[in-house]
N, C-alpha and C positions, 0 to 999 in steps of 0.2 A: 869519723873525723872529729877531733873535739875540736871545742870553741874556742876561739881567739877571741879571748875579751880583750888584748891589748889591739887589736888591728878591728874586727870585724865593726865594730858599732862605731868605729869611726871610719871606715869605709861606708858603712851604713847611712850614717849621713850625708857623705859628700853626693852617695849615689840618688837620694833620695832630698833636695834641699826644699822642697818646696814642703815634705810632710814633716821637715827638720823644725819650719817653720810654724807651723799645726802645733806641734810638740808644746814651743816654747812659747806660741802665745795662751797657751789652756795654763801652762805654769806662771805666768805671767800674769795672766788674772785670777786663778788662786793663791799665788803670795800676795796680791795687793791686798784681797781680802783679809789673809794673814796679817800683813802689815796693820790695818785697821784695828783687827781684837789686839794688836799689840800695843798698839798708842794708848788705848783705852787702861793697860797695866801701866805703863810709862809713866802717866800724867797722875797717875792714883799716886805712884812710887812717888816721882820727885817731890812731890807736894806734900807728902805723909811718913814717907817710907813705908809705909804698907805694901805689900805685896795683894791685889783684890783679887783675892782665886774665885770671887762671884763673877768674874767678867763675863766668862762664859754663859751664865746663866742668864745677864743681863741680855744677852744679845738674842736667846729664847725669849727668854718675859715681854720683850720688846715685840719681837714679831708679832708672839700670840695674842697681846693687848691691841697693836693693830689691827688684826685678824678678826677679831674680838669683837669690837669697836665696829666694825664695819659691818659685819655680820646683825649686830644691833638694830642697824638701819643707820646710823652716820655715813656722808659721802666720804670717798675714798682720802683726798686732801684733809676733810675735817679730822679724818679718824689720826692720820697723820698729826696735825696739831694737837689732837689729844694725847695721844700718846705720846708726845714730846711732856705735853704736862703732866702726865702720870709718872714718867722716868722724872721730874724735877721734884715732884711729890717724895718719889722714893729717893734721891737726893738729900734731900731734907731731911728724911726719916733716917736713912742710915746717921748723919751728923747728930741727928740730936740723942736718937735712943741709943746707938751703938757706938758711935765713936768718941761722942764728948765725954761719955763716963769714964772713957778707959783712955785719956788721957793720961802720958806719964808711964804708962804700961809697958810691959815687956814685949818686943818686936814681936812675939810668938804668939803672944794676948791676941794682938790687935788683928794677925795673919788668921788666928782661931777663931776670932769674931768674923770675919770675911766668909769660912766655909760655914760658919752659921747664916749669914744670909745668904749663901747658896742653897743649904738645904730648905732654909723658911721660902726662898722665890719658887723654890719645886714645889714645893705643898701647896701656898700658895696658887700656882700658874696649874696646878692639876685641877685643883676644886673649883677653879673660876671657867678655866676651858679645855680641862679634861685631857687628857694622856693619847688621844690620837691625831693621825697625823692632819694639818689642812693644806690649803690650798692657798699660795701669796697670789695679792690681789693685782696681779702686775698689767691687768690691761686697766684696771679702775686708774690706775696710778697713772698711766700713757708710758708704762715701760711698752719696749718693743720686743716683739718676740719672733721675728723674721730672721734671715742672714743676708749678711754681705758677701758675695763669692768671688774672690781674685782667681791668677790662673798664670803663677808667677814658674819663670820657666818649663813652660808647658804644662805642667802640674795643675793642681786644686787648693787652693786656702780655702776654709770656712771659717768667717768672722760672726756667731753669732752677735745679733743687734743686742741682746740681752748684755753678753760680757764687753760690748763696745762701749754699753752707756755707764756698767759698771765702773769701767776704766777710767771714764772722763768723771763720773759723780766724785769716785774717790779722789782724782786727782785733784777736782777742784776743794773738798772736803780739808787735804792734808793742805792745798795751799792759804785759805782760810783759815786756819787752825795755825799756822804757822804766821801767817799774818798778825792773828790777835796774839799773841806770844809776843811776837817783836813792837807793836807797835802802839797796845791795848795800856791803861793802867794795871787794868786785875793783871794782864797777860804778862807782865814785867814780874808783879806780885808772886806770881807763880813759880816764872824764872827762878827769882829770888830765891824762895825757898827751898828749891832744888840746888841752888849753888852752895847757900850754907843757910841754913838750916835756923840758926839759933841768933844769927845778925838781924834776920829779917824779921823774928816776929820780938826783934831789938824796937826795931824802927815803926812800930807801930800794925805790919800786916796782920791783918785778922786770921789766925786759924780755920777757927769756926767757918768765917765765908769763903778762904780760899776752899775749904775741904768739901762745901755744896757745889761751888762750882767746877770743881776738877770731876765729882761725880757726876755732874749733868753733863758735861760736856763728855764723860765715860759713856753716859745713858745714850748720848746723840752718835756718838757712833756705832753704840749698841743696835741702835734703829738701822741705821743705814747699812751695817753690817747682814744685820737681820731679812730685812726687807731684798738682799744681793744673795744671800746662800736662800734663803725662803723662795723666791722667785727661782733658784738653779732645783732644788731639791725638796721642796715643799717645807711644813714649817713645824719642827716636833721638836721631844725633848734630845734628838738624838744630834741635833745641831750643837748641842753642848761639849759631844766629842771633838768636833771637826773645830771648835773653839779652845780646844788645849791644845793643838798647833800652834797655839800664841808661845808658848813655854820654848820650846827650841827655838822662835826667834829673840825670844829677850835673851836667851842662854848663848844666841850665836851674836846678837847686836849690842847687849847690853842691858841694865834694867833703867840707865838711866836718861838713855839717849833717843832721842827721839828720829834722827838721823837712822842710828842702828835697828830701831824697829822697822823701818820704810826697806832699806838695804834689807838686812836682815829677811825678812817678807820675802820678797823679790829673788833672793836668793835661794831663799829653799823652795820656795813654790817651782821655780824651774828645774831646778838640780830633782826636784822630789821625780818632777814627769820625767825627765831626760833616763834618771836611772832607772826606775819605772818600764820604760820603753826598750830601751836598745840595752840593759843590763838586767834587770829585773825580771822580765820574763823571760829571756832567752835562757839565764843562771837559773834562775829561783821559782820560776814556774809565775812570777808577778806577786800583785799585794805588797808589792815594798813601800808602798807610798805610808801606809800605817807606821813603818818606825823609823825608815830612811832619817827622815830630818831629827831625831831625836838622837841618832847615831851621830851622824854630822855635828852636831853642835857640842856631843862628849867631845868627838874629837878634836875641836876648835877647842875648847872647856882645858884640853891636857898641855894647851901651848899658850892660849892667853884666859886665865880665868876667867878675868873681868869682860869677857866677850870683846868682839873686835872692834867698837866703837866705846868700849866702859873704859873710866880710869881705873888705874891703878892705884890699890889703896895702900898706902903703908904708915905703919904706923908704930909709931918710935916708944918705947918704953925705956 
């Protein structure tokens, strides 16, 4: 009998709601995570138009500088403060050695300077703690690593405690971050620059400091990113992959929307597990989750370019 992929997996479902529910809360906590490396290109973009293809890497360096740090003998929260200082350090360092020179430079320049500090944070992050895998520090932290077990229409939920406090950190992370945006001087500043570009640093906005701080605040969710896949999957350079997930959501949200990163996230991360589950292995033997979302956002890419939350650009000659 072949498969009914138009009937069966949605019979599948209805038969099965409680594991429906499993499904979409695992994808739910992996786009939020998505959503986070996406903000962290978002906030680089608006402020610079840079595209930061180091994001990825920031979100490694970050973990293993805590990892690091702790290991030293720092307590767990201290190593956390430092490593906030370190990412601010590197901050800095990108503005002054990398980006002020190339000032005025060709979009390509500045995108080509970016995978140079990804390869220097690789080199870097190997010589200082080395190419194997650790261990996140998540009971130092008072992460919880238990479950929550519902038992919704007769069924089984598992809420690990781990993806519950994920949930709520990011969520209070994105509302914060949106808060200083709206209501902040820098956070206006930032706005600004994302709106147009060439009015605001009319009006007197510093480049120079908008460009430290849109990376610090790249680096801080670098950490918290870090510290949420380190704690799911330990802490390597392989985390860099599961960080170009970011790319299909700027591609399906937009590069410039900060909305569209959050949506965007959220979207693939469930769509990724759904097809995964009830299409993916039944069709494809599974492993769809590796291009699914990169599929998905060509296909959004062939009806709105500018992704689903980006303006349309036009321009008159």
């Amino acid at each position: 009998m072949l498969y009914d992929f138009t009937v069966k997996p949605f019979a599948d479902m209805a038969a099965a709601p409680d594991f429906l529910l499993q499904v979409l809360w695992e994808g739910l906590v992996s786009g939020i995570l998505y959503a986070l490396i996406a903000l962290g290109f978002v906030l680089i973009f608006r402020s610079s138009r840079i595209f930061n293809f180091a994001q990825g890497i920031m979100v490694v360096f970050a973990a293993l500088t805590l990892v690091g740090l702790h290991a030293m003998g720092l307590p767990a929260w201290i190593a956390v403060a430092a490593t906030l200082g370190v990412m601010f350090v590197l901050a800095v360092a990108v503005e002054r050695v990398v980006l002020r020179p190339l000032v005025g430079q060709p979009d390509i320049i500045l995108f080509m300077a970016t995978i140079g500090i990804t390869l220097f944070l690789i080199g870097l992050g190997e010589i200082i703690f080395g190419g194997e895998n650790k261990v996140m520090i998540s009971e130092e932290l008072g992460i919880p690593t238990g479950d929550f077990v519902f038992e919704p229409w007769g069924g089984l939920l598992i809420l690990q405690q781990l993806d519950v406090t994920v949930v709520i950190v990011a969520a209070l992370l994105v509302a914060a971050l949106l808060a200083f945006l709206t209501f902040t001087r820098m956070g206006r500043a930032i706005r600004a620059l994302g709106d147009d570009h060439q009015a605001a640093l009319s009006v007197g906005i510093s480049l120079q400091t908008i460009w430290v701080l849109v990376w610090f605040i790249a680096g801080i969710i670098a950490l918290v990113t870090g510290i949420a896949w380190g704690a799911r999957a330990g802490v390597s350079f392989a985390l860099e992959v599961i960080a170009y997930k970011a790319l299909p959501v700027l591609m399906l949200g937009g590069l410039e929307s900060i909305t569209g990163a959050i949506v965007g996230g959220l979207m693939i991360g469930m769509l990724e597990k759904l097809f995964e589950i009830y299409w993916g292995q039944p069709l494809l033997g599974g492993n769809t989750e590796t291009w699914f979302a990169f599929v998905l956002a060509l296909v959004v890419l062939l009806f709105r370019p500018q992704g689903l939350f980006g303006e349309r650009i036009i321009e008159r000659v």
